[in-house]
C-alpha positions, 0 to 999 in steps of 0.5 A, spaced: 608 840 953 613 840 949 620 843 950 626 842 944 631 843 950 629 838 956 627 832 952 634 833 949 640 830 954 645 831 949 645 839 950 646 839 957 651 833 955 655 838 951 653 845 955 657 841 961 664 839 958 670 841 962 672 848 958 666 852 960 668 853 966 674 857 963 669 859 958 664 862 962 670 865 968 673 869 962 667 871 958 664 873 965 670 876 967 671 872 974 664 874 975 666 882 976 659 884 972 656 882 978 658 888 981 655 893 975 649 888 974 644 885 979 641 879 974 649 877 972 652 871 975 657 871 981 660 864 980 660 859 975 654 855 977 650 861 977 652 862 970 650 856 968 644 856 971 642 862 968 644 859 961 640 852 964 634 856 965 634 861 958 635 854 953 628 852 958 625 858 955 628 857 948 626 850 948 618 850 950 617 856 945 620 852 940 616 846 942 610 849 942 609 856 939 615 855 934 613 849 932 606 849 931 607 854 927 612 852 922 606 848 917 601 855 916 609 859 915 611 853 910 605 855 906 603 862 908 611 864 906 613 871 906 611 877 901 613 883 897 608 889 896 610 895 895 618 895 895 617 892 903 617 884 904 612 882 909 613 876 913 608 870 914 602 872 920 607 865 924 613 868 923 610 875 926 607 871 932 614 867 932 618 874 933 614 878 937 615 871 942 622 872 942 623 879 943 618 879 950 622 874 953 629 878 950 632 872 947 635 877 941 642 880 941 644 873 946 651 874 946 652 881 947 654 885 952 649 887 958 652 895 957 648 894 950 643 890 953 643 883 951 645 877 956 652 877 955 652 868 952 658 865 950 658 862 943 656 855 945 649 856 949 648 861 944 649 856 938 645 851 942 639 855 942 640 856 934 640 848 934 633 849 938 630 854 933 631 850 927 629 844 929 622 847 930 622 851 924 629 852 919 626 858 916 625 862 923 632 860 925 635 864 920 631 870 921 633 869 929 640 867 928 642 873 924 642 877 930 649 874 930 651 880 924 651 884 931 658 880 933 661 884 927 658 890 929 662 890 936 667 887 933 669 893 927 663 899 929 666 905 932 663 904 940 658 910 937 656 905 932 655 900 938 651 904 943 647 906 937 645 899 934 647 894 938 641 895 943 636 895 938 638 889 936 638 886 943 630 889 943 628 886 937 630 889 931 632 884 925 639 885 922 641 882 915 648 882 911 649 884 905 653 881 899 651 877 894 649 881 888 647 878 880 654 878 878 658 876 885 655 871 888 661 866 891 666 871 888 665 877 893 671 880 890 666 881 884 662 886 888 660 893 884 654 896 889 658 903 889 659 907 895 660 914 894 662 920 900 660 926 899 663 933 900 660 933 908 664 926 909 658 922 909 656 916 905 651 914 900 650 907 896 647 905 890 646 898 886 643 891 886 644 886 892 641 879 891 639 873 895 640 877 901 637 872 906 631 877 911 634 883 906 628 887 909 631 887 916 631 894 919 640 894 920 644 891 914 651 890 914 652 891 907 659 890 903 661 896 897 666 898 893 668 905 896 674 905 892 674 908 885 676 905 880 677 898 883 675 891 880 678 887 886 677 885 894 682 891 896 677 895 894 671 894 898 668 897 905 663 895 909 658 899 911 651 900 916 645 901 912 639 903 918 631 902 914 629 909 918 633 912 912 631 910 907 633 909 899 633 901 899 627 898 896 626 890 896 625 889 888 622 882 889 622 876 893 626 870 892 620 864 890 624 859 893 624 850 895 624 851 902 626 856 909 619 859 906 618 864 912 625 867 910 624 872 905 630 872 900 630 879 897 633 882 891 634 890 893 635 897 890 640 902 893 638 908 890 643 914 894 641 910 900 645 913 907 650 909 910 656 909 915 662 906 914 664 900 919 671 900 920 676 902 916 676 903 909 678 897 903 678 892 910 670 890 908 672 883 905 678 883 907 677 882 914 670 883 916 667 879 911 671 873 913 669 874 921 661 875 918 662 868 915 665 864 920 659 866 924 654 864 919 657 858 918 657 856 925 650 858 924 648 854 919 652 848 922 647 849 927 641 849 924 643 843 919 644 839 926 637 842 928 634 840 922 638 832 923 635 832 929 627 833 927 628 828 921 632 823 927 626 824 931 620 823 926 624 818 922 624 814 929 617 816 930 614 813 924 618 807 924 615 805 932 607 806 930 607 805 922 606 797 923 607 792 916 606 784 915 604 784 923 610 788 926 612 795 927 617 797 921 622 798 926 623 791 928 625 790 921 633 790 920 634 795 914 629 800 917 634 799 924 640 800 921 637 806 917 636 809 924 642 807 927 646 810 922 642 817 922 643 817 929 650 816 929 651 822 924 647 826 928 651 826 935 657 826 930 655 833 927 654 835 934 660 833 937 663 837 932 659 843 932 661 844 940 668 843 939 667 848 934 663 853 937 668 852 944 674 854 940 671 860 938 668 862 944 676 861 947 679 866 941 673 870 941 673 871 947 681 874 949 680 878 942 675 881 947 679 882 952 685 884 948 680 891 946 681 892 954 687 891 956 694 887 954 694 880 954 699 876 957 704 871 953 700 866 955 694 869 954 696 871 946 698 864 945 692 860 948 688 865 944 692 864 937 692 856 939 684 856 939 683 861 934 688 856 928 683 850 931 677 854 930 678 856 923 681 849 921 674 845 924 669 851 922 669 849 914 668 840 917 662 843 922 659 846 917 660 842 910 661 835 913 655 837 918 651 840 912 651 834 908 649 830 914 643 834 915 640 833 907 642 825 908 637 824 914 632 828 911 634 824 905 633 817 909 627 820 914 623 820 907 625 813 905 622 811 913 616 814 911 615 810 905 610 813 900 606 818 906 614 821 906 612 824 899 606 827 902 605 834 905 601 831 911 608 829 914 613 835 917 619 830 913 616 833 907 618 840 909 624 838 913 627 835 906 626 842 902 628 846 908 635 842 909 637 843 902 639 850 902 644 848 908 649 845 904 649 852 899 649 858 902 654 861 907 659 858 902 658 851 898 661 844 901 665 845 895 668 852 898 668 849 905 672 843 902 677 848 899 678 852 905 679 846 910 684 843 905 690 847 908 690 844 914 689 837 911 697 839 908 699 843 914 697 837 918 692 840 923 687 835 922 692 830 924 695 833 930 688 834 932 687 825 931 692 824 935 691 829 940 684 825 942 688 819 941 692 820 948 685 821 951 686 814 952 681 810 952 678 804 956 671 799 956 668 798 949 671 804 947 678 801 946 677 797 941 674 803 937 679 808 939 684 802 936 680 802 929 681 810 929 688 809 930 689 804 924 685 810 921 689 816 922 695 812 919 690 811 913 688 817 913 696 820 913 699 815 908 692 818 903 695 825 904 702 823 902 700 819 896 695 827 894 701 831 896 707 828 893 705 829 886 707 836 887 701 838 882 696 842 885 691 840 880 691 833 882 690 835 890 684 839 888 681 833 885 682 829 891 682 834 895 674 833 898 675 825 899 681 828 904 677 833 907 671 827 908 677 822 912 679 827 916 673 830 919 669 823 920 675 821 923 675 827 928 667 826 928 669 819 931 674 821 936 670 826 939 664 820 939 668 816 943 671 822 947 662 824 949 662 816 950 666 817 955 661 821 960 654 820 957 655 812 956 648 812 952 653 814 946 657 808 946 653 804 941 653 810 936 660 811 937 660 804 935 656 805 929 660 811 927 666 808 927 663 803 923 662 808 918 668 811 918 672 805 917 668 803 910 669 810 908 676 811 910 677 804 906 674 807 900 676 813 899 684 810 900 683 805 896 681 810 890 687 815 892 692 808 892 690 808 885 689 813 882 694 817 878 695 823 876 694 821 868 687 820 870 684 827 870 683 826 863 679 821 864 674 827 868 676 832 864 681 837 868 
């Protein structure tokens, strides 16, 4: 029987690394939830047992059930009738699943009913689900929306929903409209309060991923007379009161399972979250960063399967005499999917425990005061988590959709086929580099910290790590190319035209996440010795794409943006 989890030793790999304890000891409060609950962990071994033990659950469910399932739902997708979305009978199956064995609202708290996870196993679990099915995982992984939720809600709007959510209920966000898809601060839904103080929305919402959900957070312009981002709030619809109708379902390329739904809010009641005008502001920037360490998830879920049936095909599928996997450009395409796929995951890891360390302090802080310390070990990790969430999610992305790329090429003409899941996998792994923000967007959110020179300091930071054997040679290569990298951000910057760094600005992105990718390799390669040869191979990788993007920054010049129309 398969189980996605167990025939996987890279989870348990990253699950170990050395700052879960401090994770896990204040996510569990130094283990004082013992004390009201009986099944929560009373020391550290105990809670990773516990995470052990539920990632097994969520692995042998998609390794079967999930999996099995994934072709009928691809062909079957979702449905509109009648002003309601209707997911396909596998999905129905998948859901009913994962609500018996209480894997929704993972990382809520035990008050409301959930398992009290941190973001890391949480994200593993999400990695898990899109392996077997990328369209599933979006459904599941958006019960993270309830994150937001504890995080802004009034504490009667967290005992209010965040149990249902932890019971099964499904949740959405809302925000893309006709006219305002990256441009959020575009957004016209209008939000009305009437005489008794309570809300009502009216308005057209399109693109919204499982938009029938029973608990959408939605974002409204409650302001009148308001054209920008100031004006906006972010509210709670609940499906029990109606006045949201599904006009239609998106028909999509891929992620058939997840019903894309453009809705009608015709005077539908609503609570504001939070406080007024804060919707985009705050709370739809706290949204988006966990949507987009979701989806960095979900795309190393979908590297993953690609990875796997790429190998697969390559060991049975003989040419000439021989398996192809014994020719040298077979070999090489394999090794160089493997390589970005432990890359990604490397990044998405470290992303996901800088987030469980801020996020976790700013839990704390709604508790009680934090010390000094605590305040700027929770500013310290907040500033890294916002520097690598943009790299996780576009550089691991655009990964995703290149080993689905390469896994049809492996395949050959029957890769073209729909008797192959690397034809559903390519169309699944598309969307992941468009939606929660474009590679684009995420070049231009992480240029700042390229300027700033956090990306560096990070390099150099890994550098002191030191490192010995057959990694030494390599941590030398990425020496050599954290100064080339550094002498590519002075030539960029020293124009002084912003112009000229934007256009440069995603070659700089791509040096300073590989290279990052590269340490982190080496710095996994140093426990998890099976990782040494990828580490080589990516290193590899990195120093052919470090030289060219330099040697194209040494010589271009500002006067050559007219050659590309800018």
């Amino acid at each position: 029987m398969a189980n996605f989890y167990t025939d996987n030793p890279s989870l348990k790999h990253h699950l170990n690394h050395p700052l879960m304890q401090k994770i896990v000891a204040l996510k569990e409060r130094d283990y004082t939830d013992a004390e009201k609950f009986d099944y929560a962990p009373t020391d550290f071994a105990d809670a990773m047992d516990n995470y052990d033990k539920v990632l097994e659950i969520v692995g042998e469910l998609c390794g079967t059930t999930i999996a099995e399932n994934a072709e009928g739902v691809d062909h079957q997708g979702a449905s509109c009738s009648d002003g309601r979305a209707h997911y396909a009978d596998g999905t129905v199956q998948n859901l009913d699943l994962c609500r018996k064995a209480g894997l929704m609202g993972m990382a809520m708290p035990r008050r409301f009913g959930g398992l009290n996870f941190p973001i890391t196993p949480y994200i593993m679990a999400a990695e898990i689900v899109s392996r077997a099915d990328t369209g599933f995982e979006n459904l599941w992984g958006l019960q993270d929306c309830a994150e937001t939720l504890y995080e802004f809600g009034s504490e009667e709007q967290r005992a209010k929903y965040i149990p249902r959510v932890c019971e099964g209920e499904t949740m959405s966000m809302d925000l893309t409209e006709p006219d305002a898809g990256s441009d959020l601060q575009s957004v016209m839904l209008k939000a009305t309060q009437k005489e008794d103080g309570t809300w009502v929305l009216n308005g057209v919402k399109r693109f919204i991923t499982n938009g029938d959900s029973d608990i959408h957070l939605v974002l409204a312009r409650s302001e009148e007379g308001t054209k920008d981002g100031r004006g906006l709030s972010m509210f709670i619809y609940d499906k029990r009161n109606g006045g949201v109708t599904v006009r239609r379902i998106e028909n999509k390329m891929g992620i058939k399972g997840s019903p894309t739904c453009e809705l009608v809010y015709k005077n539908a009641p609503a609570e504001l979250c939070g406080s007024r005008r804060m919707g985009l502001i705050k709370y739809v920037m706290a949204l988006m960063n966990g949507a987009r360490l979701g989806i960095a998830a979900q795309s190393v879920g979908v590297s993953e399967l690609a990875y796997r049936e790429a190998y697969q095909y390559a060991l049975e599928r003989r040419q000439f005499g021989k398996a192809i996997i014994e020719f040298p450009a077979v070999s090489e395409m394999l090794a160089t999917m493997k390589a970005k796929l432990e890359a990604s995951r490397c990044l998405l890891y470290e992303t996901s425990r800088f987030v469980d360390m801020y996020k976790i302090y700013e839990d704390i802080a709604r508790e009680r005061k934090l010390n000094d310390e605590e305040r700027a070990e929770m500013k310290y990790y907040s500033k890294l988590a916002d520097a690598l969430t943009p790299l996780a999610k576009g550089l691991g992305s655009e990964y995703c959709n290149q080993n689905a790329y390469d896994c049809i090429q492996v395949h050959g003409g029957s890769g073209f086929m729909k008797d192959y899941a690397c034809e559903r996998l390519y169309r699944d792994a598309r969307i992941t580099s468009i939606y929660e923000g474009t590679t684009q967007l995420q070049v231009v959110a992480a240029i700042r910290y390229v300027t700033s020179g956090a990306y560096l300091g990070l390099m150099q930071k890994y550098a002191e790590e030191g490192f010995s054997g057959k990694l030494a040679p390599l941590a030398e290569t990425l020496k050599g190319l954290s100064a080339m990298y550094a002498e590519a951000v002075e030539k960029a910057t020293a124009a002084n035209d912003q112009r000229y760094l934007d256009f440069l600005a995603r070659k700089l992105v791509e040096m300073a996440g590989t290279i990052i990718m590269a340490y982190l390799l080496l710095l996994s390669a140093k426990t998890e010795e099976s990782l040494t040869a990828t580490a080589t191979v990516y290193t590899k990788m990195a120093q052919a794409l470090c030289e060219s993007h330099l040697t194209f920054i040494r010589n271009f010049s500002v006067d050559q943006l007219a050659d590309y129309g800018i």
